[in-house]
N, C-alpha and C positions, 0 to 999 in steps of 0.2 A: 630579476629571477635568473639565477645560474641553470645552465642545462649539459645534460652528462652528453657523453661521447655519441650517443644514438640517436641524441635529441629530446631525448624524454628529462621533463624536469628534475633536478639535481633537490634533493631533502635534507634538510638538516638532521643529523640521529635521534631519537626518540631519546636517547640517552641523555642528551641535553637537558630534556626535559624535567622540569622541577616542578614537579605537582601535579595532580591529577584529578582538577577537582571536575574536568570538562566531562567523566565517563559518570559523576554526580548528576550534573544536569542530563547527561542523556538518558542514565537509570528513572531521573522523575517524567524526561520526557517520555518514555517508553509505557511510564505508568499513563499517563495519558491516554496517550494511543491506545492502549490495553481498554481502557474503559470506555474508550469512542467505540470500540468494535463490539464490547460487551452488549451495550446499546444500539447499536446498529445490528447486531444479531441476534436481539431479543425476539426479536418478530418470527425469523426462521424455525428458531426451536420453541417457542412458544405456538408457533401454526396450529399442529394437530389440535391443540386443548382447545384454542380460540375458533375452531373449525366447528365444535359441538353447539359450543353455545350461541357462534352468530352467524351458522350455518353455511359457511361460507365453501365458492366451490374451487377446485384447482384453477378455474382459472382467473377467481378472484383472490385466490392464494400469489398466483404469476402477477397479479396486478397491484399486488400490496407489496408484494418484494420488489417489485418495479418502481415504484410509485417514491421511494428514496431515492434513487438514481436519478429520477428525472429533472429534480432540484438538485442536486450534488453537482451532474454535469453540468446545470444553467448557470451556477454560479463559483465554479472553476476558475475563471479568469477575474471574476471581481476578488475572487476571495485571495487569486495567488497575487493580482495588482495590491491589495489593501494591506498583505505582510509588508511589501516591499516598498510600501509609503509609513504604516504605520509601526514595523517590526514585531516578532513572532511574541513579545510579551504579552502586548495588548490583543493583537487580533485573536492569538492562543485562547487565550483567558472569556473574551467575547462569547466566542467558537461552543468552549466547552459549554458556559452558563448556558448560552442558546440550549444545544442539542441535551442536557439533563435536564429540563424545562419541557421539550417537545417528548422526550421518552415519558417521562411521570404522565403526559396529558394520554400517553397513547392507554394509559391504565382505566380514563376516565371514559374512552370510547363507547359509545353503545350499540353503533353501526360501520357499514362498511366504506361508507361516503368522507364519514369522521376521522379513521383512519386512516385512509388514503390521505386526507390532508394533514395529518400529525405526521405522518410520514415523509409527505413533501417539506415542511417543516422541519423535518428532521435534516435531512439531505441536503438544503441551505443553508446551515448552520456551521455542520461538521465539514462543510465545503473548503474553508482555511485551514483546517488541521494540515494535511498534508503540505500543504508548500509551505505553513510555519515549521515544519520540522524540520523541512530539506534548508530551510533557512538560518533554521538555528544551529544545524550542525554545520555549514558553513563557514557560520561567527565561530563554532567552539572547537572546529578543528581540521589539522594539516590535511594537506591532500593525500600523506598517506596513509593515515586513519580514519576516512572519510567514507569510504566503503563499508567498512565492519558496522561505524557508528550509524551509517544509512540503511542496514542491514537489522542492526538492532532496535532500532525505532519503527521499523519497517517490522520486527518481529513482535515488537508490541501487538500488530493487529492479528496476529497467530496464535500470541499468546491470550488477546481479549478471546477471539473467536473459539480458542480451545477451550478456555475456563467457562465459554458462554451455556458450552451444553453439561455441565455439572452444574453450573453455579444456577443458571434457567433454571434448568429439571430442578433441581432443591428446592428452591425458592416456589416455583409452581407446585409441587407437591406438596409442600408447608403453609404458604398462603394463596395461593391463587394465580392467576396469569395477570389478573389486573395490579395486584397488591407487588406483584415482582416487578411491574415497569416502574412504578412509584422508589420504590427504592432504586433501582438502579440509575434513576435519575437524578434524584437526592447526592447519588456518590459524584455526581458529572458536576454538580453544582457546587460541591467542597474542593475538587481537583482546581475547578478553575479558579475560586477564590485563594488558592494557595501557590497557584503561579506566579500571579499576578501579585501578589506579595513579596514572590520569594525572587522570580526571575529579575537578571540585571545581564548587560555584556556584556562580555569576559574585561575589559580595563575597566568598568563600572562594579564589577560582583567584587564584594569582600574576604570572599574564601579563597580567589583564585590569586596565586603567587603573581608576581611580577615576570618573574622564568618564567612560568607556565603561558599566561600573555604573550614573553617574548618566543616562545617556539611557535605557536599557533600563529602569532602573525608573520612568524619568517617562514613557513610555509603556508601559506595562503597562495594561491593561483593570481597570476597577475592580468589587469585590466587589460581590455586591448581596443577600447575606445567607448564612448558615450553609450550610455543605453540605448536599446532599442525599443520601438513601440512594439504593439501587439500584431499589428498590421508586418512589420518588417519579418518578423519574429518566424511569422506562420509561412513567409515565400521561403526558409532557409531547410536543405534537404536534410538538415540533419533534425531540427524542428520534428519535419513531415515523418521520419523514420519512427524517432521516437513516439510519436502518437501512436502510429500505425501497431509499434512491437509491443506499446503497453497495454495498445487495446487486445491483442492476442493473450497476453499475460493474465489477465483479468477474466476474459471470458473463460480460462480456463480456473483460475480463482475462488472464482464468486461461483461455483457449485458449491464451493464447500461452505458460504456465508450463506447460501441460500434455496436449495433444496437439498443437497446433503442428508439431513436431519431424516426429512420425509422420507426420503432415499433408500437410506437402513430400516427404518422402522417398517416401510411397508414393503423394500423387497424384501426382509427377510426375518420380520413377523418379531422386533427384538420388545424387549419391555422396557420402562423407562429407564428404570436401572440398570442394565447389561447395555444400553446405548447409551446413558450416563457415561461408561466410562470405556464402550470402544468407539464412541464417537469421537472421542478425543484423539486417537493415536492419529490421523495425515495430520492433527494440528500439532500434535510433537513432532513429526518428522517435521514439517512447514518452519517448525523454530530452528529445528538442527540445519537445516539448508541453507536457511538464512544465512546463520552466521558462517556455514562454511564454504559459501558463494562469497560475502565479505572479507575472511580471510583467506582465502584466495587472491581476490582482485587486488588487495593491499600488499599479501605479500610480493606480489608479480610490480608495483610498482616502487618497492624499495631495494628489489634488484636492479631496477634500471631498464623497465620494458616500460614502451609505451604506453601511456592510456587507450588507446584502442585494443592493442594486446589484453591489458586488466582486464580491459570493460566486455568486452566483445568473448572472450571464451567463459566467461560463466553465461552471460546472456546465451549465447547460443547453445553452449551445450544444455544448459539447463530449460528450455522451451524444445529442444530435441526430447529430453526425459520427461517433459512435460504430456507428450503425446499420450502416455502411457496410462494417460486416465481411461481413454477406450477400451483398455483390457479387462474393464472392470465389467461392461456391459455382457462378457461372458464367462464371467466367473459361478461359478454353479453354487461356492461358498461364499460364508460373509469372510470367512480369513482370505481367501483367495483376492475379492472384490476389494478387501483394506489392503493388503497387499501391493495392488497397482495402483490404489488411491491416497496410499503413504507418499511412495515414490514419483508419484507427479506432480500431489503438492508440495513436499523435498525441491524437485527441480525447478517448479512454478518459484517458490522462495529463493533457491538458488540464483535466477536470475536477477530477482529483485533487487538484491543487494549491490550490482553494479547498476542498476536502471535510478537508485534513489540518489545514486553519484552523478550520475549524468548533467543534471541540471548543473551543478557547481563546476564541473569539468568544461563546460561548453560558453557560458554565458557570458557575452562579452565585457557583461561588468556587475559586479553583486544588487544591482538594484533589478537584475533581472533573472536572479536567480529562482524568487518563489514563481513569477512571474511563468519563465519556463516551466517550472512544475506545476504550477497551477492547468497553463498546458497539456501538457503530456497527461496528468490527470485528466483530465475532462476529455480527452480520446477514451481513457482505459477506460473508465465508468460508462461512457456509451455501452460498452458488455453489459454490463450491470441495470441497465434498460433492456436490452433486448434478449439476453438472456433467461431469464427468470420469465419472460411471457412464454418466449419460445418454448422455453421446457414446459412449460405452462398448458400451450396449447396444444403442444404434442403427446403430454401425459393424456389429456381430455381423451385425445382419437385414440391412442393405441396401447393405454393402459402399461405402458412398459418406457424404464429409462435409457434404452439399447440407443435411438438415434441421436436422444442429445450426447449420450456421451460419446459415441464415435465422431460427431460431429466436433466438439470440443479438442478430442485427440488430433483430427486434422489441422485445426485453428491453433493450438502447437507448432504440428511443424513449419504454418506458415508464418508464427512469430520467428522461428531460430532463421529463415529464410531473410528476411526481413533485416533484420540486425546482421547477419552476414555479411548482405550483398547491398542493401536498401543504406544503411546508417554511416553516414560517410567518416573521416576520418576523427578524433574525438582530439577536438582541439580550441579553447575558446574561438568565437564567430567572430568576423567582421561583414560588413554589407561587400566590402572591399574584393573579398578572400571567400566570397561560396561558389562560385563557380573553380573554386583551385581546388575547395573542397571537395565538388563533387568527384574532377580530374584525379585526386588522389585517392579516394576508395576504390579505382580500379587496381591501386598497386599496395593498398595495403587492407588485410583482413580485418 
């Protein structure tokens, strides 16, 4: 691997490049993701209905929204070890069957017991999606497109979670809340039998040129010694950063996959239809951010800056604009409240887009690439446990959403903190080279 004059690895031109079948796969892989979150957010805008019929109270509401999380995180590390032995075809395709299987059964519920474990169920399942993507984009592409396409996969669940409260509400008001998890399950069940069909590695897939093969792998990031265990993996501070900054990222997140909904409807009295469709707008900002935290971070690396350069000013700046969710708790209007609830999921997304590069940037050798994400996931979705009670149990006493979300806005800025000053320099690992690492994030941002 050639490196430019600053040190930052040297790319071959995109121009080289002959064919483009790699933004194919990651269009179907995004459809994926889109229907993992569909699913996964079925529950949040489905709440109120399900509220009538099996009487359930907020803060068995915080413990159903919870109750996904608490399998998701347990099996983070099997699911990102099991990519990275069995690769993102098979485990992919597993993943989805599982989790359209556990949504369809959540239709069949009668209680709240029931539920809670279709939901634990669920959160087990969908537990490998994310490190099979951070993996597959990996296999399909350079490191200087590796951001945008982390960014767009990553936008899939903004894009599931945004179509969740249209395509929800429809579906509920047509047939029911039980009859709407049933189909949206059925869809999780044909996505994965069409991966698993369709998907191959790029010198194995038939569509994909020989050119296009040979750019992707003369950019690829180069090895820099034996895998690491899981054990190694977790002493390394750059490891420890990223957990800590995604768990910030996420708590601020997962309002919008998970009281959100409640959110609008009862501060500000909306009807299904009128939050039908301004429920949607932070999840169109959420997409726009995405991708232009991604293209950002890509184009800052085909100039010739660092990967911590890249990586390190959309993260931070974008968990700085994250804060900005707190401004909603005194918004007098619902425009005002969408307003600062656009712009801090915009910047929450913003971030993401150099965070789902991470894993690939840092990991001392591609076998440990979901591995790492499986990681760093399972920090972030710890929010997504304790969040959703938290709000949960704070709605119960004070009737109002003013201290989760200023609490949320603080946990912003101590993600940009974090990634700052916390995430040391962004440069594959050796067991060798982390104490140089750590020595070098005093001299470089």
């Amino acid at each position: 691997m050639s490196l430019n004059s600053n040190g930052s690895p040297a790319v071959v031109s995109a121009s080289k490049s002959k064919g483009k079948f790699r933004y194919v796969i990651l269009t179907v892989l995004s459809v994926g993701i889109a229907i993992n979150y569909i699913d996964r957010a079925a529950m949040s805008v489905a709440m109120p209905f399900m509220s009538e019929e099996l009487h359930i109270s907020p803060t068995d509401s915080g413990l159903l929204l919870s109750a996904f999380f608490w399998s998701y995180v347990l099996f983070q590390l099997p699911g990102g070890w099991l990519v990275d032995r069995l690769g993102p075809r098979i485990t992919f395709a597993l993943s989805s069957l599982g989790w359209g299987l556990a949504t369809a059964a959540c239709g069949l519920a009668s209680s709240i017991a029931a539920l809670v474990g279709f939901r634990f169920v669920l959160g087990a399942v969908e537990a490998p999606s994310y490190p099979a993507s951070s993996s597959t984009v990996t296999r399909w592409f350079p490191r200087q497109e590796r951001s945008f396409a982390a960014a767009t996969f990553n936008n899939g669940s903004k894009i599931g979670g945004t179509l969740a409260i249209p395509i929800i509400s429809l579906l509920i008001a047509w047939v029911g809340w039980r009859a709407t998890f049933v189909i949206s399950g059925v869809v999780a069940v044909g996505w994965a039998l069409g991966w698993y069909l369709w998907y191959r590695e790029p010198r194995d897939h038939p569509s994909a040129t020989a050119e296009e093969v040979a750019f992707i792998e003369a950019n690829q990031d180069a090895e820099t010694g034996a895998p690491m265990s899981i054990r190694q993996l977790l002493t390394q501070r750059t490891v420890q950063a990223m957990m800590a900054g995604f768990f910030c990222i996420n708590f601020v997140s997962y309002f919008f996959f998970t009281w959100f909904p409640t959110y609008l409807v009862e501060t500000f009295h909306l009807s299904l239809m009128k939050f039908g469709l301004l429920g949607m707008l932070p999840g169109v900002a959420a997409i726009i951010g995405g991708w232009c935290g991604g293209l950002l971070s890509d184009s800052l690396v085909r100039r010739g800056y660092s990967l911590s350069v890249a990586r390190k000013i959309p993260l931070v700046g974008g968990m700085l604009g994250s804060a900005t969710i707190g401004l909603a708790a005194f918004s007098p209007t619902v425009g005002l409240a969408l307003a600062a609830l656009c712009f801090a999921n915009f910047s929450a997304t913003f971030a993401s887009a150099a965070l789902w590069a991470l894993p690939s940037d840092v990991a001392p050798n591609r076998a440990n690439v979901a591995t790492i994400g499986g990681i760093q996931n399972m920090a972030a979705n710890l929010a997504g446990i304790i969040s959703p009670i938290m709000i949960g149990v704070i709605m119960q006493y004070t009737h109002s959403f003013v201290i989760p979300l200023e609490i949320a806005g603080v946990v912003g800025i101590i993600g940009a903190l974090i990634y700052g000053f916390w995430l040391p320099r962004v440069t594959p690992m050796t067991l060798n080279n982390a104490q140089s690492l750590d020595a070098s994030a005093r001299s470089e941002v």
